[in-house]
N, C-alpha and C positions, 0 to 999 in steps of 0.2 A: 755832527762834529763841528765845536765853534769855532772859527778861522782866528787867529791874534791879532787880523790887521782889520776886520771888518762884521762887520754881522752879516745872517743867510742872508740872502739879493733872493729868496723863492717867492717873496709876495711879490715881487715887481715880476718874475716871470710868469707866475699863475695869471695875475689878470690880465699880461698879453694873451694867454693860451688858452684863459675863459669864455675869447669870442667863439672858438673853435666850439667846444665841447659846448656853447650856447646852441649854436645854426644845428650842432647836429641833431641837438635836444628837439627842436621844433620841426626840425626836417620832420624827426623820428614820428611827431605828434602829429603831424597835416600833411606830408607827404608820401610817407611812407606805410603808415597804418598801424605802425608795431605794435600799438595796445592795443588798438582793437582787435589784433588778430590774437594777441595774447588773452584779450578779456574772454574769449571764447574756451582755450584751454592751456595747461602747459606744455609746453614743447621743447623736445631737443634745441640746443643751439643750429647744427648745421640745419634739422626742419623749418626750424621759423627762416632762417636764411633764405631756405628752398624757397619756401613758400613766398617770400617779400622778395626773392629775384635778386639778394643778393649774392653775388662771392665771397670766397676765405677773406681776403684782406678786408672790406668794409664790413663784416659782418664780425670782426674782432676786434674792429676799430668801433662798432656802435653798440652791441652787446656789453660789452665790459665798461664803457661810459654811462650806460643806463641804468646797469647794477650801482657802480661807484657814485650816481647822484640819487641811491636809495627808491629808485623807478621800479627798476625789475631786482631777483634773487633767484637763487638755484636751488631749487626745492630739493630735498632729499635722496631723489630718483634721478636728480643731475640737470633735471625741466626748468627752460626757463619759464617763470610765473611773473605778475604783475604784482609788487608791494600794496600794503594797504594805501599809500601815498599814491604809489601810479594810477590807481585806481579813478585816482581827481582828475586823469586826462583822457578817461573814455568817456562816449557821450550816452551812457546811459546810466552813469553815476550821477544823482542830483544830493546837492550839487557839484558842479564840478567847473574844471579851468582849464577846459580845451577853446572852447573862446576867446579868452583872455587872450592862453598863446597865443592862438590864432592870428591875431593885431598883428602879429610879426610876419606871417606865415610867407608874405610876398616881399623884405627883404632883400636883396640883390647877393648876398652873402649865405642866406637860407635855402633858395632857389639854388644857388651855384651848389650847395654841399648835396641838396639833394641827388642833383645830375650828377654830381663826385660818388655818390653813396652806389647809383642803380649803374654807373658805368665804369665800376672800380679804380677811377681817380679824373682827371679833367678830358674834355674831347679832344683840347689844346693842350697837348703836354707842353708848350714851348711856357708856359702860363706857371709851371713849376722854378720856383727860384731856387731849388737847393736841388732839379733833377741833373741826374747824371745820363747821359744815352749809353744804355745797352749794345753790345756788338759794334758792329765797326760805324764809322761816321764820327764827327767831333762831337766831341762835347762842349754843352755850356762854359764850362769852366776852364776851356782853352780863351775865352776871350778874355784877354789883360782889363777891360772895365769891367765885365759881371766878377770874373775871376775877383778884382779887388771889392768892390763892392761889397761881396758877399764875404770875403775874410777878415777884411777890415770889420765887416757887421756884425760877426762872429768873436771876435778879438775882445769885447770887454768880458762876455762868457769865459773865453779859455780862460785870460788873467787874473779872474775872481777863482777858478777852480782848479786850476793848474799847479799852484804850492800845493795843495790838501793834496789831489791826487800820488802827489809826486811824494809829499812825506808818508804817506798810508804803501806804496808800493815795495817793492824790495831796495834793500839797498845793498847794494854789489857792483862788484867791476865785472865789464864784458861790455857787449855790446845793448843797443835798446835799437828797436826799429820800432818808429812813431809814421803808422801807416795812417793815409788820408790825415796828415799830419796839422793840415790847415797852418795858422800862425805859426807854429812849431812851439808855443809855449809850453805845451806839457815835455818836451825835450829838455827843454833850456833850464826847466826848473827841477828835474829828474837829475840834470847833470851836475845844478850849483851842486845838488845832497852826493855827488858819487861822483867826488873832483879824479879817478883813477878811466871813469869810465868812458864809453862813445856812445857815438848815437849817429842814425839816417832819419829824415825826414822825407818821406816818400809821399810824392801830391802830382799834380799835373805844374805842368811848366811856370805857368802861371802865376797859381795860386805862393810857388814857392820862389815867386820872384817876389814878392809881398812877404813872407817869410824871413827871407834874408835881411829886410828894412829892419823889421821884428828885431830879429839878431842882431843887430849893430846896434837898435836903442838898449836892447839887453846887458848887453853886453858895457854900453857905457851908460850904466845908471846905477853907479856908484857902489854897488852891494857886492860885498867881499867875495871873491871868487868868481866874479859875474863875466869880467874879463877873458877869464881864460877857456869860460865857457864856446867862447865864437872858435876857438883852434878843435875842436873834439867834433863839432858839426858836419853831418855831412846831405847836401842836399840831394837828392836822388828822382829826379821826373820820371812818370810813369804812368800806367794803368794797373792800377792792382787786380781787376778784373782778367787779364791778357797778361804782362810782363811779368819776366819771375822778378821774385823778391830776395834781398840778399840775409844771406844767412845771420840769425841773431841770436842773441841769448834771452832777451825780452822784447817781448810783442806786443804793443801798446795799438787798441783798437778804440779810440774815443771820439763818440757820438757819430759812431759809423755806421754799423749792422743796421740801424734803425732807418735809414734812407732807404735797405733795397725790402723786395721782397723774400719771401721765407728761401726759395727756391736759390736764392742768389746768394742767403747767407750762411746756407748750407755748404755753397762752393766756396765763399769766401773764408770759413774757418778752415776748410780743407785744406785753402791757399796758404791760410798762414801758420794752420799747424806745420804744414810739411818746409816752412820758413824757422821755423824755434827749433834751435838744436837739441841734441838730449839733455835730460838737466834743467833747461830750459824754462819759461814761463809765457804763456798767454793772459794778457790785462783785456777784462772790457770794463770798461767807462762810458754808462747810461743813463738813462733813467728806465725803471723796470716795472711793471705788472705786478702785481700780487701774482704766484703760482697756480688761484682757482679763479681769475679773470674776475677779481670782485673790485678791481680801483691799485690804487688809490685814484681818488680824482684829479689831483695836479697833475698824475700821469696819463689820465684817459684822455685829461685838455689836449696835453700836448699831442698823444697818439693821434688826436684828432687834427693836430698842426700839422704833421709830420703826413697824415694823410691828404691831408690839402697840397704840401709844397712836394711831397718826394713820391716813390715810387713805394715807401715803407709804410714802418707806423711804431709804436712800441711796442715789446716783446718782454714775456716774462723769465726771470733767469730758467724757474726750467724749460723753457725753448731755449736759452742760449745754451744750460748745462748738455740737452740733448744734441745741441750742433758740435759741441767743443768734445764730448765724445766719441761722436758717430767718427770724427776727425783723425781720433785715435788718440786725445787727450786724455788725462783725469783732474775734473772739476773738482773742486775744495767746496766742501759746505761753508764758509766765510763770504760772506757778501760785508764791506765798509760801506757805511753813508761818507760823504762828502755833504756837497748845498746844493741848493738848488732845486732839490727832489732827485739827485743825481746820487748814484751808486758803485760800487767794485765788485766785480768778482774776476776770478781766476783759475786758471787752470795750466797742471804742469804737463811736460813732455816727458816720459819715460825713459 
């Protein structure tokens, strides 16, 4: 979908999120062994896992990157195999450019993914800039500088995606709850299109005192309607993990689910189905998997980002479709592109 005020911004976010899906490519080739263990035969996913000592989340996060750089493929029987291409990084292909990689192989960034890869994310979680802590204890995002930091660093992201979103959703009066809200830009520009309607912005204390700045330059930057936007606002601190959520009519989930693990986001669509009233809608706003874990690559990069800094990774809409029912939803076969490598899909409440 082309924006009217700008072109896609995804080539500038691929080759931030090329380094990622680079370290893990070499990890894959000199520390970890994947083709050689693959040169021998093919294998289930979870066996090759076994066998390399990884877990579900790294081993979803480097399988599906391997496929999408055209390395490995899923043979017919559902096996992963080694492409004629992968084949140039085992060492009993001649010739070949396991060598070459190699040159890399001691990097400080290649070394770190691999210890990230066999110990399913850093030894230092403090080391994670987008982690959230689990159960009780503060979180990162209580401190007013990582807090800004981190939303302000986020903030040109929301503002290049945030119209598209917001035109491609529904448009209707009621309520919107924009959970893990961040800037609150996907609210504010939800609200210019649906001058009848409201909204909560629900984040940690913090992040939506940054927020609020958001909303007053919003609101006075001239564009018709913009104004009245700040009176329908409503800011809400919380843990969406632990606090209830107040009841809405639309449930706006953007670039969220992909920070926790599978386990977390299992509970978390539970949390906000049982938040949408009947009638109702669930939004996620991602970037997404292919359904047979084959790429794309801009999104295996990022999975591989998203594996470095959080506690997640990327997820294909059928994992999100199978969270949003288990919930008690019904998923729409409609998925929207937006930019970015970024997507829609949704699902109603009954």
């Amino acid at each position: 979908m082309q924006s009217p005020f700008h072109p896609d911004l995804a080539p500038i976010t691929r080759h931030l999120r090329a380094m990622f899906g680079s370290r893990l490519f070499i990890a894959a080739v000199h520390h970890l062994n994947v083709f050689e263990l693959l040169s021998e035969e093919p294998l289930p996913l979870d066996e090759a896992a076994r066998r390399l000592g990884l877990k579900e989340r790294p081993a979803m996060v480097l399988f599906p990157a391997l496929c999408a750089m055209e390395l490995l493929e899923t043979n017919a029987g559902g096996r992963l195999r080694l492409t004629e291409l992968g084949r140039y990084v085992t060492r009993a292909q001649t010739p070949n450019l396991t060598g070459y990689v190699g040159l890399e192989k001691n990097d400080p960034g290649v070394l770190e993914m691999a210890d990230r890869l066999r110990n399913d994310g850093p030894l230092d979680v403090s080391e994670g800039i987008s982690f959230v802590k689990e159960g009780e204890g503060p979180s990162p995002m209580d401190d007013p500088a990582t807090a800004r930091l981190l939303t302000l660093g986020l903030a040109g992201r929301a503002r290049t995606l945030s119209p598209l979103v917001a035109e491609r959703m529904t448009q209707r009066d009621g309520h919107l709850l924009d959970v893990a809200g961040g800037t609150g830009f996907f609210t504010y520009e939800w609200l210019l299109r649906n001058p009848n309607a409201t909204a909560t912005v629900f984040d940690r204390p913090a992040v939506l005192a940054v927020a609020a700045e958001l909303l007053d330059e919003f609101a006075a930057g001239g564009r018709p309607g913009a104004a009245g936007v700040k009176n329908r606002v409503t800011f809400q601190p919380g843990d969406m993990l632990t606090d209830a959520l107040p009841e809405t009519d639309l449930l706006l989930a953007a670039s969220l689910f992909h920070d926790w693990p599978t386990e977390t986001c299992e509970e978390l669509a539970r949390r906000f189905a049982e938040a949408v009233r009947p009638g109702g809608e669930l939004w996620v706003h991602d970037a997404f998997l292919n359904d047979d874990l084959s790429g794309p690559l801009a999104v295996t990069d990022y999975s591989a980002q998203l594996f470095w800094n959080t506690k997640g990774r990327a997820y294909s809409r059928r994992e999100y479709r199978g969270w949003l029912r288990q919930a008690g939803l019904e998923p729409t076969d409609e998925a929207w592109p937006t930019q970015m490598d970024y997507g829609l899909i949704r699902a109603l409440k009954p």
